[in-house]
C-alpha positions as CSV (number, residue, x, y, z in Angstrom):
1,X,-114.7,7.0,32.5
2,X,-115.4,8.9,35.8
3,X,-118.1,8.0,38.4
4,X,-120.3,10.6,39.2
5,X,-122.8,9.7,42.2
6,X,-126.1,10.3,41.7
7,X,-128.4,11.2,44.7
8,X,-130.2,8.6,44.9
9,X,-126.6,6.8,46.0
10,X,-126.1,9.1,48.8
11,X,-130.3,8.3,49.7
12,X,-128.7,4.2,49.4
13,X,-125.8,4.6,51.4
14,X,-128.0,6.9,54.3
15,X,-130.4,4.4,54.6
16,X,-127.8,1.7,55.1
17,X,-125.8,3.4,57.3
18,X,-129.2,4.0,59.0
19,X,-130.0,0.5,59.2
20,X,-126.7,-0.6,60.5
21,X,-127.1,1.8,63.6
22,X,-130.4,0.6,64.3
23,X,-129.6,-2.9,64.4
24,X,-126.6,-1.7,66.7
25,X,-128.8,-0.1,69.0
26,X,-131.7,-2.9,69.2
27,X,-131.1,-4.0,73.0
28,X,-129.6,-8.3,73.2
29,X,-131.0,-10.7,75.4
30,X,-128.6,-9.9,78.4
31,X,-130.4,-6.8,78.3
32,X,-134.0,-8.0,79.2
33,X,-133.2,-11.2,81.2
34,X,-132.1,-10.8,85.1
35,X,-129.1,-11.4,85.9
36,X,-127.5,-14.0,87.8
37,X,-127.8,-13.4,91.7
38,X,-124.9,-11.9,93.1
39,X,-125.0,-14.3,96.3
40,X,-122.5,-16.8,98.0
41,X,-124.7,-19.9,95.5
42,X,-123.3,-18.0,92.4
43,X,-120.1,-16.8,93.2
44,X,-117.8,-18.4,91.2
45,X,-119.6,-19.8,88.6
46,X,-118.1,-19.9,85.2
47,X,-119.3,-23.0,83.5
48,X,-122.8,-23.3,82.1
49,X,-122.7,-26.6,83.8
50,X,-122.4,-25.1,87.2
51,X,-125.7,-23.6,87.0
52,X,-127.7,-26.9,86.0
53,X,-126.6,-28.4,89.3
54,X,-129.0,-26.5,90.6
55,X,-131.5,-25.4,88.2
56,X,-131.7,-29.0,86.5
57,X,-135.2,-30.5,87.4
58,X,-135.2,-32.3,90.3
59,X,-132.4,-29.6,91.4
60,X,-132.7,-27.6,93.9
61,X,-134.2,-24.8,91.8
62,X,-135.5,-26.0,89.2
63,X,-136.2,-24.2,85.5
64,X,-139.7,-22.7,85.5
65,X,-141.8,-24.9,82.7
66,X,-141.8,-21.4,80.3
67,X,-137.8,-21.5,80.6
68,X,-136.0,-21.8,76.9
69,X,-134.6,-25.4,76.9
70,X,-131.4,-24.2,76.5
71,X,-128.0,-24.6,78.6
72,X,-126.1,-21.5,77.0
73,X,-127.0,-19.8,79.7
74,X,-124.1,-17.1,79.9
75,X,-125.9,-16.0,76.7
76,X,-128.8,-14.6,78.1
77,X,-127.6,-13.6,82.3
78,X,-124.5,-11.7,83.3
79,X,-122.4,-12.6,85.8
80,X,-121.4,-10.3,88.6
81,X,-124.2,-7.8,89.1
C-alpha cells in the first residue's frame, strides 16, 4: 500500500514549519534587558554570585523592589557589551 499525501498534509506540515520559525524568531529575555555595564565593577564577573555582592539589599546597589527575585542572572544580561 503506497502513501499518497493529500493537501491538506502539505497545509499541516506548512503551518508547522511556520510555527517553528516563529517561535525561533520571538526575541529571549537577553534581548529586552540591559546589559551588564561594561565598567572596571563588572569586569570579570563570571559567577551569578559575584553580582549579589553588590546588588543584594543592603549592597551597594541594591535590586530595585520590581526586580524578578531571581539570582540566574546571566539568564537575562550579557556580559561584555
Amino acid at each position: 500500500m503506497k502513501f499518497h499525501p493529500k493537501k491538506s498534509d502539505f497545509v499541516f506540515i506548512g503551518l508547522v514549519i511556520a510555527v517553528i520559525v516563529f517561535v525561533t524568531l520571538l526575541p529571549s529575555p537577553r534581548d529586552n534587558n540591559p546589559p551588564a555595564p561594561n565598567d572596571l565593577a563588572h569586569h570579570g564577573i563570571k559567577l551569578e554570585k559575584d553580582c549579589l555582592a553588590c546588588h543584594m539589599r543592603g549592597g551597594e546597589r541594591p535590586l530595585k523592589e520590581r526586580h524578578p527575585k531571581r539570582q540566574d542572572c546571566f539568564k537575562c544580561h550579557r556580559l561584555g557589551v
